[in-house]
N, C-alpha and C positions, 0 to 999 in steps of 0.2 A: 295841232298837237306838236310843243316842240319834242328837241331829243330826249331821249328816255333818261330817268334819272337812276333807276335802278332796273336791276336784270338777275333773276333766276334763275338756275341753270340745277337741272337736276343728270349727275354725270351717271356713268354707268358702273358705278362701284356700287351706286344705291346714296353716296351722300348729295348735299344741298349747298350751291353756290351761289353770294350775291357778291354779285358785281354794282358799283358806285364808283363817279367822278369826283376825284378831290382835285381841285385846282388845276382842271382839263386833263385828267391821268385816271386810267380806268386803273381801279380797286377791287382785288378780288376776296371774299372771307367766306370761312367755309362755316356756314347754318346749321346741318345736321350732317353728323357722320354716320357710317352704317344702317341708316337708315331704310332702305332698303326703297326711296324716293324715286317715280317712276315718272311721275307724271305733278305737272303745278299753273296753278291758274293764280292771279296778280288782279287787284282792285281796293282802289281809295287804301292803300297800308294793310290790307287785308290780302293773307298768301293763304294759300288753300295744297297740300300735298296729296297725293293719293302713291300708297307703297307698296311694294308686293306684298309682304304678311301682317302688316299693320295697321289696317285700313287708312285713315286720314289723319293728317296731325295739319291743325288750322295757328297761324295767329294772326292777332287784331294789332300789333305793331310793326310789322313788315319784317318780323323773324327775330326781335328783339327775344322773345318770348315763344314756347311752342305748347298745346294740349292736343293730347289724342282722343279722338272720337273712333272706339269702336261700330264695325257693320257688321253684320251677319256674315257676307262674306270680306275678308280680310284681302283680298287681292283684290287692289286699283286700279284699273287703267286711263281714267278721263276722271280729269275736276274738271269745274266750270264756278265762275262769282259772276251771278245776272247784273249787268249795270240795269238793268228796269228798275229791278225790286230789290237786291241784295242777297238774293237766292243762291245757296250754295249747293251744291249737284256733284253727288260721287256716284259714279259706275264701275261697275266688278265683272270679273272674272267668276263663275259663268257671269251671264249676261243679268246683272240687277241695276238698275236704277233706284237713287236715295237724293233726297233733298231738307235741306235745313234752312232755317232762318235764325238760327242764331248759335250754330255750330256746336250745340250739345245735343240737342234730339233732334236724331234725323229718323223719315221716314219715307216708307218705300214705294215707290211710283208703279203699283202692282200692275197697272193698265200695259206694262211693255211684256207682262208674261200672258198675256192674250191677243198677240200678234199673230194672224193666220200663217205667218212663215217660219214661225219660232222654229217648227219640230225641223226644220232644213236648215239651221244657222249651223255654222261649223266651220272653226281656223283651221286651217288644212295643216300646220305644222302637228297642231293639234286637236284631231279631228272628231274628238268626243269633246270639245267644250269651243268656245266662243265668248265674246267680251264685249264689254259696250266700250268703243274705241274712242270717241267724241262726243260731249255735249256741248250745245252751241244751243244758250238760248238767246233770244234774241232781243238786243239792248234798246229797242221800243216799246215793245208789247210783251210784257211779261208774260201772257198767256202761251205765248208762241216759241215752241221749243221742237228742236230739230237732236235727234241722235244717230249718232252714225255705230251699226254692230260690222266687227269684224270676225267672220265674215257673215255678211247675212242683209245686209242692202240699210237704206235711210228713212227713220223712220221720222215720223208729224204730229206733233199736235199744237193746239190751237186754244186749251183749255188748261194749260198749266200739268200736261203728263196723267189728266185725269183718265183722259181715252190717248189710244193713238190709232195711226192710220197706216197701214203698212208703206213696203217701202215707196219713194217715189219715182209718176213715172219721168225716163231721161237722167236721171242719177246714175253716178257708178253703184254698186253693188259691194263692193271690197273698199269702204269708206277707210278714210286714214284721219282727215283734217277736214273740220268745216269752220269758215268766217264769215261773220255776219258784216257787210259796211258798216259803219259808224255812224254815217251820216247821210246815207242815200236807204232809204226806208225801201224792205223788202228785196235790196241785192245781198244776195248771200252762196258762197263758194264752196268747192269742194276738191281734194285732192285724194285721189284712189290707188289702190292696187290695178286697177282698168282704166286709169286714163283720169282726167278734168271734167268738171262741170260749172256753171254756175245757173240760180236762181233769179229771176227779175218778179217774182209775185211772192218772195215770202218762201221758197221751198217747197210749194206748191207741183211746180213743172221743173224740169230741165234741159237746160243745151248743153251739148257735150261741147269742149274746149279742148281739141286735140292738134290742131295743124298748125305744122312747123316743127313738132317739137318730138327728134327722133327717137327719146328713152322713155318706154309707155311706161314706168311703176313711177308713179306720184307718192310723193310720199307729205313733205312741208308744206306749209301756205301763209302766205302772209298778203297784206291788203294794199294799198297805197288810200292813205285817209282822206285823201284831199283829191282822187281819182279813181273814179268807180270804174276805171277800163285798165287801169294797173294792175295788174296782182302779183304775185311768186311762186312758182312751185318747185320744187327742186325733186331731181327726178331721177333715175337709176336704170338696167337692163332689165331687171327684176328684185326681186327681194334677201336670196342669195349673197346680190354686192351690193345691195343697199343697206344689210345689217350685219358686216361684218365688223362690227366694231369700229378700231381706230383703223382697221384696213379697207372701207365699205368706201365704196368709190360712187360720183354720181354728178351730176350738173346742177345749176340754177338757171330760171328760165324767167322771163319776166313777159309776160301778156299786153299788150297794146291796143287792144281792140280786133286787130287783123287778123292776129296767131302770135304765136312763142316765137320768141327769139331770145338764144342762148348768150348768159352772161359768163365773158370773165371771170376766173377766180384765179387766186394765186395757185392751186393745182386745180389735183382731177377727187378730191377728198369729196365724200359726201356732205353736203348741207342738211344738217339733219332735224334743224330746227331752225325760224325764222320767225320774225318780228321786224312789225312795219312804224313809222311815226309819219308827219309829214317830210320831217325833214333828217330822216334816218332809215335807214335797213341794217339789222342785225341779224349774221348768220352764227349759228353754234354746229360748228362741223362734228364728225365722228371719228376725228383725231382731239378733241379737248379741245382747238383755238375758238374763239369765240372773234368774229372780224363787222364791221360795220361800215355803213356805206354813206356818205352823203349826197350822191346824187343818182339816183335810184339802180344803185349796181354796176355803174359803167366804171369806176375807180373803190377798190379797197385799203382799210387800213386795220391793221391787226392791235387788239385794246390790249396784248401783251400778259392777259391774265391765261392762264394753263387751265381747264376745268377737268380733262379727262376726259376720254371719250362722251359728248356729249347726246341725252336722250331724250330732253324736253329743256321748254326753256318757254319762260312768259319775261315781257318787260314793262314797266308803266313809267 
């Protein structure tokens, strides 16, 4: 995987940023304004959005172009573009699952509202409702799709969301982020309000990933594609200073096999978003800088473009 050619950054006004290299200088233009853009997934020119009240706006040209796909419910929190099959995956506020294949009719993955632990899911900021926080399906096996509800644990299935399986055991429970490897079949990751984990069967089981690494709220994750024992999380005291905006303070950690060991940054700003290549790390902090790494986080350099407080971010 070389460096990334473009990068999406959804800021926290609610519009839509693409960043682009012209003649080794990162380019910044803004996609959609007042958007209300929350969350964005990136595949083959294909951008997928999910908004607070306007359910999804998809385009097929990498944001040349945008159409809205209304959901039943209007509030997004996790897109997802399956590289298996090309499945597009929107989750809401409450907790719905939808998926499409060709970003006009979507339809609703009813099997998540028959989870034995549905009636106990509950965001504690907001404790009469809950969200589906992450879809992660998995870029082998179409069948095989992993959701993370906030709060309310990780859920499985193995039949394309026909059935699912409650949560998993060894997972955190207050899912944030889940990555599938790219290349090593059945490793797949997780960053939580309770800590780290990863998968070695598919999602199936988990080992917790905590030592070394003294700020327990996980929040980012990113992979190393060419090292199935690298990963990133970037991590906070709790959730308080991890979402305070451009004031949200917090570390980056990167995983070696042994335990976390804390990385460098030019401050103490949250990393609120991350994106892996082989021969790149891209963080988008929660002061708007968007910084990048080329040798996996031990030196930064700042791409000079401004986004705003940053609140997702996909790269291809």
């Amino acid at each position: 995987m070389s460096p990334f050619s473009a990068i999406f950054v959804c800021a926290r006004d609610g519009s839509l940023l693409r960043l682009q290299r012209a003649n080794g200088t990162w380019v910044g233009a803004r996609q959609l304004e007042d958007a209300g853009a929350q969350c964005v997934a990136i595949g083959q020119r294909r951008v997928l959005v999910g908004t607070h009240d306007r359910g999804v706006l998809f385009s097929a040209d990498a944001g040349e172009s945008w159409e809205q796909a209304d959901l039943p419910e209007r509030s997004v929190f996790s897109v997802a573009i399956s590289d298996a099959d090309g499945a597009l995956y929107a989750g809401t506020e409450p907790s719905r699952l939808f998926v499409s294949h060709d970003a006009q009719q979507w339809s609703e993955l009813e099997a998540l509202q028959r989870i034995p632990s549905r009636d106990r899911w509950s965001f504690p900021p907001r404790p009469w409702t809950h969200h589906v926080r992450w879809i992660a399906p998995d870029p082998r096996q179409q069948e095989r799709l992993l959701v993370g509800i906030e709060l309310g644990g990780l859920m499985y299935s193995d039949d394309a969301g026909e059935t699912f399986s409650d949560h998993r055991p060894g997972a955190k429970r207050d899912v944030h982020n889940l990555v599938w490897h790219p290349r090593l079949q059945g490793r797949v990751y997780e960053a939580a309000g309770d800590g780290a984990a990863f998968s070695r069967d598919g999602g199936l089981t988990w080992e917790a990933a905590d030592g070394g690494r003294d700020l327990p709220y996980c929040w980012a994750l990113a992979v190393d594609p060419s090292d199935p024992e690298t990963w990133y999380v970037s991590a906070a005291s709790g959730p308080g200073t991890a979402h305070r905006g451009a004031d949200a303070r917090g570390a980056l950690y990167r995983w070696s096999g042994k335990g976390w060991k804390q990385l460098a940054l030019p401050d103490d700003t949250m990393p609120y978003a991350l994106a892996a290549s082989d021969a790149e790390l891209i963080a988008g902090m929660a002061d708007g800088r968007i910084i990048h790494s080329g040798d996996r986080g031990q030196s930064w350099t700042d791409t000079g473009v401004q986004a705003g407080p940053v609140v997702a971010l996909a790269a291809d």
